[in-house]
N, C-alpha and C positions, 0 to 999 in steps of 0.2 A: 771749071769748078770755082767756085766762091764760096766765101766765108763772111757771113752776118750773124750782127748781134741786137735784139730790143728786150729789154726787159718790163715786167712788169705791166703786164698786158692784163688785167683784171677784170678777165670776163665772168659775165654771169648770166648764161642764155641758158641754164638751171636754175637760176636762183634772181629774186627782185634788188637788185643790187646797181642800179642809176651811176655810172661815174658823173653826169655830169653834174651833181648836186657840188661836184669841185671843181667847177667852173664850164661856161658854155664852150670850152674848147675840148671837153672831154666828150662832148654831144654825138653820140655813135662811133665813138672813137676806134671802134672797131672793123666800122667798114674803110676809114680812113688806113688801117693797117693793111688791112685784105687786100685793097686796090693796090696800094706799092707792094706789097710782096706779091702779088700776081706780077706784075708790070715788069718784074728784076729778077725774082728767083726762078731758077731751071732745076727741074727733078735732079741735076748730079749735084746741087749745090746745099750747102750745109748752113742748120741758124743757128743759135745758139738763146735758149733764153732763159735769164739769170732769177727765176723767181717772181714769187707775186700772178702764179698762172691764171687763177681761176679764188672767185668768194666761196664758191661748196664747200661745206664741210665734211664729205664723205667722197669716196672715188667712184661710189656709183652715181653722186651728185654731179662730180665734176665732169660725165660723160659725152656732155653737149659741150661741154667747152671745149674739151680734150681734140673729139671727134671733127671739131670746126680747127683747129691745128694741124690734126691727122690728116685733113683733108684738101691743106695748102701742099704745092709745091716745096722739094724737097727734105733731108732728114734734119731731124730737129733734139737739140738735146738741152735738157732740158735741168735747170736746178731748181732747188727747193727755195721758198722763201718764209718770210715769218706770217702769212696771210693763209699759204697751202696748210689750210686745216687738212685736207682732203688725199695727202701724204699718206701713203700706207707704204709698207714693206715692199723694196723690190722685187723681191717673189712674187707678189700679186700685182704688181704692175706692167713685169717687162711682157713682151706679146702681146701689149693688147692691144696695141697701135702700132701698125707696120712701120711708121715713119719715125714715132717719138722713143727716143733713149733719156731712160731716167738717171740723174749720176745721183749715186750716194753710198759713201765711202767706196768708190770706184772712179774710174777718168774714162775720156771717151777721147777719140781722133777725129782728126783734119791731115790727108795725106802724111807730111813726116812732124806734125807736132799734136802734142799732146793738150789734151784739154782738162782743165782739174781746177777743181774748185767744193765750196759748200757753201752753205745758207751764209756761216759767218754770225754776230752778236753786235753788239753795242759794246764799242770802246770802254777801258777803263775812262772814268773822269772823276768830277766831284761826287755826282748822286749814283755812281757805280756800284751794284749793292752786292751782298755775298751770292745769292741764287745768281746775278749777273755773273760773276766770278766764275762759278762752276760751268755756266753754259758756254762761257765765252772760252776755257779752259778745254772743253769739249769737242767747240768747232776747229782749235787750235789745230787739235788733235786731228781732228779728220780730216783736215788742209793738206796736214803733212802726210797723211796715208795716201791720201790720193793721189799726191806729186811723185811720192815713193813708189809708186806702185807702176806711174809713167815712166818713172827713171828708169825703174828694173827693168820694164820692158822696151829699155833700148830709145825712149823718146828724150832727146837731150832737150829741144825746144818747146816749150810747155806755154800755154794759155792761161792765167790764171780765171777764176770764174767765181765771186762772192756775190752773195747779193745786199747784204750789209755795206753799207761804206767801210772802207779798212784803216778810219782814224775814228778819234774822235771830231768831233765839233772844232777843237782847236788845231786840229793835221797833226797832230802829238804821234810820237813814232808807237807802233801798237805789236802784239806780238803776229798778227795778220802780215805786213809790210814786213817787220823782221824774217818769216817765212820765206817771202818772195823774195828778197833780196839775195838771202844765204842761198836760197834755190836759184840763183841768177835769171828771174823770170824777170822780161823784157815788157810787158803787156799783161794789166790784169783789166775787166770790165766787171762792173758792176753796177746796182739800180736803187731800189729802194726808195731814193731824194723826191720831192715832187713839189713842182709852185717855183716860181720864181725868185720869189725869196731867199728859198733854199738852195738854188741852184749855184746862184752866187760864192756862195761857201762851201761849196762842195769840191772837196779833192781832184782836182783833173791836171792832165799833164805829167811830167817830170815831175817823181819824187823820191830821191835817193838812186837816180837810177832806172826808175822803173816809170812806166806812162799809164799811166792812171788814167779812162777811159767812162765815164757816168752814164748809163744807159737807159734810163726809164724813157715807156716811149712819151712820154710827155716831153720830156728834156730835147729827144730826139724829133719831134713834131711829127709823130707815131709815124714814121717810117725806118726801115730797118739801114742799121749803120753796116757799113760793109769794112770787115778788118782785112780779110787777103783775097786773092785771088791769081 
């Protein structure tokens, strides 16, 4: 059994939605995926991905994308991102795809450690606004439900799972990080970042403790990062 992560996979086999308008390395970047996760993943092995699934704005929209997920090799769990218009209530999502688990305010397993995370926000900074405030106050919130909720259930080892970066622009400590830390999580991954530009400045590594991990598959040169096995 293995454990991989790639974030941000932005398909749109529903919807007219071209990544490669963000440069000729995004040029079908999807069969680029499919191939290495054929090539690596085994039906007992587990993905993980952090957001940004699909452009539909509806979940019967998102059906061709979903079903092209459902239909790679092993189980897939899956968070929400700021792009997943197409998010509806997990009552109408769980069963519809034998392989995919949706997490939202809930955690999901990897043999003895727990998997937990949420969408996540935009840092406090300067142009922080009060609606930012509230949302970001919100995701807080469900971070810590979900951890709690692995804890109770006896999972001391926990994954964390954002799909926001967990600082600001400047690595400024956030209430995200303060989470993980007091929760002595070892490992969070997350996606979001994209372009080279960005990448640069984007939180990776040790920080306070914790390894900080950036998963967009752009970042990753759309093949899946492998955390355990």
């Amino acid at each position: 059994m293995a454990l991989y992560v790639i974030g941000d996979l932005h398909l749109s086999f529903g919807s007219d939605k071209p990544m490669e308008v963000f440069g000729a390395h995004w040029d079908k970047h999807y069969d680029k995926i499919k191939q290495d996760w054929l090539d690596r993943v085994k039906p007992e092995d587990t993905v993980i991905l952090p957001g940004d699934i699909s452009w539909a704005i509806s979940f019967e929209g998102a059906s061709k994308d979903l079903t092209w997920i459902d239909e790679l090799p092993g189980r897939k769990i899956i968070f929400k991102g700021n792009h997943d218009f197409w998010w509806v209530s997990l009552t109408k999502m769980e069963g519809k795809y034998a392989s995919i688990e949706f997490i939202h305010n809930s955690f999901s397993t990897y043999k003895n450690v727990g998997i937990c995370g949420t969408r996540g926000w935009v840092c406090p900074s300067d142009d922080f606004t009060e609606e930012d405030e509230k949302i970001y106050k919100r995701e807080l919130l469900r971070l810590q439900f979900s951890i709690k909720q692995a804890q109770a259930a006896g999972y001391d080892d926990i994954i964390g799972v954002i799909h926001y970066p967990p600082t600001n622009e400047k690595k400024e400590s956030s209430g995200f990080t303060e989470i993980f830390e007091k929760n002595d999580i070892k490992l969070v991954v997350y996606g979001h970042i994209h372009g080279k530009s960005n990448f640069k400045n984007a939180l990776k590594g040790d920080y306070h403790g914790v390894n900080y991990q950036l998963t967009s598959c752009d970042y990753l040169n759309f093949k899946l990062h492998l955390l355990m096995e």
